[in-house]
NULOKOL-70932 format. One record per residue: residue in three letters; x, y, z of N, C-alpha, C, O in turn. Coordinates in pm, whole numbers, padded with zeros to 5 digits. Each point is the difference from the previous one (the first is absolute). Layout:
<recs>
('Ala',(X,Y,Z),(X,Y,Z),(X,Y,Z),(X,Y,Z));
...
</recs>
This chain:
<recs>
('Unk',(05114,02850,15943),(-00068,-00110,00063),(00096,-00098,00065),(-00034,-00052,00106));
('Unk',(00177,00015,-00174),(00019,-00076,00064),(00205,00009,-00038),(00024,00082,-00089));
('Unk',(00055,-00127,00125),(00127,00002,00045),(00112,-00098,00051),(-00019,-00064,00103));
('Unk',(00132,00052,-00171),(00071,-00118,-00005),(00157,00042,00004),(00060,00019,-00106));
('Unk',(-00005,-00006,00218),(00137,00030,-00024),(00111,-00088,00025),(-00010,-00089,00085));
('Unk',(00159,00114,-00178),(00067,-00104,00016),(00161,00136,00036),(-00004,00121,00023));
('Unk',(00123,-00215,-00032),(00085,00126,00003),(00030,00072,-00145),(00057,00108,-00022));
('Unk',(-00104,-00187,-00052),(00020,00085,-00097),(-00068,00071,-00106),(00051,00076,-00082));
('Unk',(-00193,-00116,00095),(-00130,00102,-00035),(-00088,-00003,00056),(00015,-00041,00115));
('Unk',(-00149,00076,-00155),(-00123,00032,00066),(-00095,-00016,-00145),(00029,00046,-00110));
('Unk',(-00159,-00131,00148),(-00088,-00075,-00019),(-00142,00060,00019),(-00048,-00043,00105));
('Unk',(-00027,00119,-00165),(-00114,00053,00006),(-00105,-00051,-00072),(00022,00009,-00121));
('Unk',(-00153,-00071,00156),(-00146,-00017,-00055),(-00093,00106,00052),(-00009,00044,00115));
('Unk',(-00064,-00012,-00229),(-00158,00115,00037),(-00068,-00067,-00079),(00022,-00102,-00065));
('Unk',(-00121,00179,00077),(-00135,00006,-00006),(-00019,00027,-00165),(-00100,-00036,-00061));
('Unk',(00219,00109,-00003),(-00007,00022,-00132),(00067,-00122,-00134),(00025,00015,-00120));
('Unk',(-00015,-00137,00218),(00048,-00152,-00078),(00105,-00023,00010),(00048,-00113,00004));
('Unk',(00040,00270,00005),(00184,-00034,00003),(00066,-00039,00088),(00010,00072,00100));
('Unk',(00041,-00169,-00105),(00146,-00005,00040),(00109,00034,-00039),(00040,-00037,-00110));
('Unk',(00046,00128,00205),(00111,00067,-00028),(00114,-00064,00062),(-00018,-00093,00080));
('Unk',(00139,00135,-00110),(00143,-00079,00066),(00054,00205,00008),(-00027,00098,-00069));
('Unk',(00081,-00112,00148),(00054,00174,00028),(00132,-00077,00073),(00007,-00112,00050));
('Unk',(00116,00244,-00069),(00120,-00028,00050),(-00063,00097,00184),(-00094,00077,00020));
('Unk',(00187,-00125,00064),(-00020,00035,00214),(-00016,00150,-00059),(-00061,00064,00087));
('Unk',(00087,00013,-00187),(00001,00156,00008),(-00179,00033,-00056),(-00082,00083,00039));
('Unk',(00077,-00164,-00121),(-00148,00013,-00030),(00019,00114,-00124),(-00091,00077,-00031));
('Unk',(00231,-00079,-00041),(00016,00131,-00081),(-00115,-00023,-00137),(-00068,00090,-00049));
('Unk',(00070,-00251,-00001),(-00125,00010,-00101),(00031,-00156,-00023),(00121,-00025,00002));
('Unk',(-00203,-00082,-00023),(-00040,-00127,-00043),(00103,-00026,-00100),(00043,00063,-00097));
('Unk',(-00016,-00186,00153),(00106,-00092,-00162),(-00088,-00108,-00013),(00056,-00092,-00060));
('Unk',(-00189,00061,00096),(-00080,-00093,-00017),(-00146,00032,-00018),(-00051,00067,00090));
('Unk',(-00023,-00102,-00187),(-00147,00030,00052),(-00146,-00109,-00059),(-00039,00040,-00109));
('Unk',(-00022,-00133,00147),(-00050,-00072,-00039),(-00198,00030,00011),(-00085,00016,00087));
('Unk',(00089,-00020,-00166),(-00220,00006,-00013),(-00035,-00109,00043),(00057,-00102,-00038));
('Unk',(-00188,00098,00150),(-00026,-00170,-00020),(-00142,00084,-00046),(-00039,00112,-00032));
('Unk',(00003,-00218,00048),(-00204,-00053,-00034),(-00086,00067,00122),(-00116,00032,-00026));
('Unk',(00154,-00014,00124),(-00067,00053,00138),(00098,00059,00061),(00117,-00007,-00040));
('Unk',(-00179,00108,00201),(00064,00058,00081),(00112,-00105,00067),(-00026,-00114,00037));
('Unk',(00159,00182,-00030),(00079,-00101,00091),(-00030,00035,00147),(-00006,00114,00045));
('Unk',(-00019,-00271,00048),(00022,00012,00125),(00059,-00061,00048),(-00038,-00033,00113));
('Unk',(00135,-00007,-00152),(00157,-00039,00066),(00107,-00045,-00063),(-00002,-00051,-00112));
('Unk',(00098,00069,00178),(00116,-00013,-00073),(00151,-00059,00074),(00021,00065,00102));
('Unk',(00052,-00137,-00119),(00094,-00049,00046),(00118,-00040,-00073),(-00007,-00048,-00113));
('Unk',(00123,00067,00179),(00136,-00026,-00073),(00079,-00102,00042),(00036,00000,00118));
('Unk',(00003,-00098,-00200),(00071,-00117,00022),(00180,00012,00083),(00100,00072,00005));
('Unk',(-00143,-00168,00032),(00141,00054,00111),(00138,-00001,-00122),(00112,00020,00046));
('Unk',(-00124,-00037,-00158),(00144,00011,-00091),(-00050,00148,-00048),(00095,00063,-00047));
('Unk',(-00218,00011,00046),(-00016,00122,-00079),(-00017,-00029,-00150),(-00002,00087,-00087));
('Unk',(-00009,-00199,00071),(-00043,-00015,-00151),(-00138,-00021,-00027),(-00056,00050,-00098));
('Unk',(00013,-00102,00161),(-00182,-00014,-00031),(-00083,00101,00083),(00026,00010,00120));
('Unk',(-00132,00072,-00181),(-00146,00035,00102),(-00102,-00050,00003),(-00062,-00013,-00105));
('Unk',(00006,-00035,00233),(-00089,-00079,-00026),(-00162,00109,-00001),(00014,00099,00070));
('Unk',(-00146,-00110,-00136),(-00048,00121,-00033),(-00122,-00079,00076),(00026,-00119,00015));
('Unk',(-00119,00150,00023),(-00141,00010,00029),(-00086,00059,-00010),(00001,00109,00057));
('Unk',(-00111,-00146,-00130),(-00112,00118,-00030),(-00114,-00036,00066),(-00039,-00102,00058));
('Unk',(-00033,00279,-00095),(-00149,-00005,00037),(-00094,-00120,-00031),(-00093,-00035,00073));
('Unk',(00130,-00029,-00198),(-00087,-00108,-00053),(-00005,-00083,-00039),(-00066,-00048,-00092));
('Unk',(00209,-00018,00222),(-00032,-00127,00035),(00112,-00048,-00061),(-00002,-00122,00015));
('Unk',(00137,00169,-00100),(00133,-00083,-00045),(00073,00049,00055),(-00016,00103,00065));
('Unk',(00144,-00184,-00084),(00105,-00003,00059),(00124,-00026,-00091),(00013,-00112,-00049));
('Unk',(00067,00197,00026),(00092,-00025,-00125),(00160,00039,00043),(00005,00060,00107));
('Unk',(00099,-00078,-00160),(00124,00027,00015),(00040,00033,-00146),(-00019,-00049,-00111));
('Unk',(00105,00192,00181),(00077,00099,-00078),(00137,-00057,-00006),(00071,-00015,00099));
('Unk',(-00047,-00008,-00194),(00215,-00004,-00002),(00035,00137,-00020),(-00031,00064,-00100));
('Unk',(00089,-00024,00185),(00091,00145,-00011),(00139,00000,-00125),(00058,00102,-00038));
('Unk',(-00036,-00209,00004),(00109,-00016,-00064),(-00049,00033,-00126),(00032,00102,-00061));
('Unk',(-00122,-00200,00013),(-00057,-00020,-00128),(-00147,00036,-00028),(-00060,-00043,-00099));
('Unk',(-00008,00144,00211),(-00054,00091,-00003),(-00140,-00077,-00048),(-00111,00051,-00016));
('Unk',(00154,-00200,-00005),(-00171,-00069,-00031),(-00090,-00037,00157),(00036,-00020,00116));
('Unk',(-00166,00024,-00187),(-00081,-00055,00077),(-00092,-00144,-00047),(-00042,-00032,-00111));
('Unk',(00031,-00045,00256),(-00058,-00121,00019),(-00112,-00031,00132),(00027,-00015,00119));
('Unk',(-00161,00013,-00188),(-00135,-00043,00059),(00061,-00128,00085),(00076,-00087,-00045));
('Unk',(-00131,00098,00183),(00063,-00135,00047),(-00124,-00049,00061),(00004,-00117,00038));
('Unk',(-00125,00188,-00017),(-00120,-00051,00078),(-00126,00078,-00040),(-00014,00119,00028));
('Unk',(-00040,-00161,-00066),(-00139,00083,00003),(-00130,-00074,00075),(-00109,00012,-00054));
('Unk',(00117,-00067,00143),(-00074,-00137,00138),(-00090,00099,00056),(-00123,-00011,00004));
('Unk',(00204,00126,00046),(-00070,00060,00117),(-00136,00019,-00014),(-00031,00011,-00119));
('Unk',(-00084,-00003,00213),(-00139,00083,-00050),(00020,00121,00059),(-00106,00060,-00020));
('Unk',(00192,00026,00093),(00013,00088,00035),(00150,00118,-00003),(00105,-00021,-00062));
('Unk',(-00127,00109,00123),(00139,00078,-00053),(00101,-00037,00055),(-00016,-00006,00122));
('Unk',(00154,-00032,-00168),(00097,-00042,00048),(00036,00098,00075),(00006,00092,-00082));
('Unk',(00030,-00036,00211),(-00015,00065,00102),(00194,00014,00056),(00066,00086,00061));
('Unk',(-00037,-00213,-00118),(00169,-00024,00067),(00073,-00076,-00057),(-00037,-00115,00020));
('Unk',(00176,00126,-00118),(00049,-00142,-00027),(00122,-00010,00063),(00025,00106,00057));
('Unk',(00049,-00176,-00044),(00172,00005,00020),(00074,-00142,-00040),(-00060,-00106,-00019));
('Unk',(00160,00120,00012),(00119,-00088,-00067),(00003,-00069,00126),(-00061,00045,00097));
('Unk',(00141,-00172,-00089),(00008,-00098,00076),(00162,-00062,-00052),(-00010,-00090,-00084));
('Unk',(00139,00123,00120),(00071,-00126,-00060),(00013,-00111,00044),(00023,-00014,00120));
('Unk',(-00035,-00110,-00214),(00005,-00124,00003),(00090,-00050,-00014),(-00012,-00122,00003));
('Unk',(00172,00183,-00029),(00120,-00049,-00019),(00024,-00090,00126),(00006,00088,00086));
('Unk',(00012,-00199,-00022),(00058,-00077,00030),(00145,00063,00090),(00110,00035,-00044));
('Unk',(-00164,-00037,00192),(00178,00093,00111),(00085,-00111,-00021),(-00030,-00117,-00023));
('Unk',(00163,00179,00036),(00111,-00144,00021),(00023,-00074,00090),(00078,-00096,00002));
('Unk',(-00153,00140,00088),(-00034,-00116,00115),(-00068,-00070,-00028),(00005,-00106,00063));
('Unk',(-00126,00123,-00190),(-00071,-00136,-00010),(00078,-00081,-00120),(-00063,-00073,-00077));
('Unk',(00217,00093,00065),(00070,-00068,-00098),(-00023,00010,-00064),(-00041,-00099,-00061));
('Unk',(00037,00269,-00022),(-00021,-00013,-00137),(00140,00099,-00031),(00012,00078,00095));
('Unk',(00062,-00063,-00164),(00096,00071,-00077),(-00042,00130,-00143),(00067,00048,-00092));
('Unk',(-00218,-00030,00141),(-00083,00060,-00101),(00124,00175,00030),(00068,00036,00096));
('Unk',(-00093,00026,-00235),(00093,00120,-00044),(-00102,00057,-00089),(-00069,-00051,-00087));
('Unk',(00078,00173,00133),(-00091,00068,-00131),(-00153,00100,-00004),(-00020,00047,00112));
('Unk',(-00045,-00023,-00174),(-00074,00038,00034),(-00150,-00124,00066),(-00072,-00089,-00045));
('Unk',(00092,00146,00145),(-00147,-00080,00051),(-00130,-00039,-00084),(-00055,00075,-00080));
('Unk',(00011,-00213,00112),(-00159,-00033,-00086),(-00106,00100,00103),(00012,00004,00123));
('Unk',(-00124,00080,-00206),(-00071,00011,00111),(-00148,-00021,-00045),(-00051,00006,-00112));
('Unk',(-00021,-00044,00285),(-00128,00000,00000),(-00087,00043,00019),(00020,00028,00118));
('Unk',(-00112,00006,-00139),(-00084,00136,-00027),(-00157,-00051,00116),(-00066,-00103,-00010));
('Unk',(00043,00225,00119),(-00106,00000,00057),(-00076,00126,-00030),(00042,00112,-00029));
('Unk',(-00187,-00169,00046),(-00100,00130,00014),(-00076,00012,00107),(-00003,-00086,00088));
('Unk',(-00059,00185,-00086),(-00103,00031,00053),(-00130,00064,-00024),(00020,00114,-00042));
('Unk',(-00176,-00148,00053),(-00111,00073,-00054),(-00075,-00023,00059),(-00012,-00085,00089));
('Unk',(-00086,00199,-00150),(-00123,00037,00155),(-00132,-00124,-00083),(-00121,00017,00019));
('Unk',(00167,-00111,-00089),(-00105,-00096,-00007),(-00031,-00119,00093),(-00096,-00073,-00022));
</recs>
C-alpha cells in the first residue's frame, strides 16, 4: 500500500497492520511493527531516525528506528490519514541560529475528511 525510502532503508505499510523497515536489498526486515489498522502512509525523517505512520483509522504515530518504540501522536482525524511527512523546523544559519545536530521536526497530514 504504501512506501518510504531513505539511503539507507526502505519503509513499507499494508493492508495487513505492518510496518516493516527492510535494508535497499530487501534481503529480509530488521524492523517490524503491528498497529491497530491498515497502514496508509508512511514517512521518514530527514535524520532516518523516526517513521512517521498513518492509518486507515484515523492516527498518526511515530516509530523510533533506534529504540524500536512506538508513540500515538494524533487520533483528530474523522477520516483516513491518506499522507503524512516530516517538516524540519531546525532554524538555517542565516536566520542566526548556530543550531548542530539532529533537527526538531514537524509533522503534517493529510485526510479525505
Amino acid at each position: 500500500r504504501t512506501i518510504a525510502v531513505n539511503e539507507g532503508f526502505c519503509v513499507t505499510g499494508s493492508d495487513d497492520c505492518f510496518v516493516r523497515v527492510w535494508p535497499l536489498d530487501f534481503s529480509d526486515f530488521f524492523l517490524e511493527a503491528k498497529h491497530d489498522a491498515p497502514i496508509a502512509s508512511v514517512a521518514v525523517s530527514l535524520d532516518g531516525l523516526k517513521v512517521l505512520i498513518g492509518t486507515r483509522h484515523r492516527a498518526l504515530g511515530v516509530l523510533d528506528v533506534t529504540s524500536h518504540s512506538h508513540e500515538t501522536k494524533l487520533r483528530a482525524h474523522t477520516g483516513e490519514v491518506t499522507c503524512a511527512s516530516f517538516r524540519s523546523t531546525r532554524p538555517t544559519a542565516r536566520e542566526g541560529s548556530n543550531a548542530i545536530g539532529t533537527p526538531e521536526h514537524e509533522l503534517a497530514t493529510c485526510s479525505n475528511d
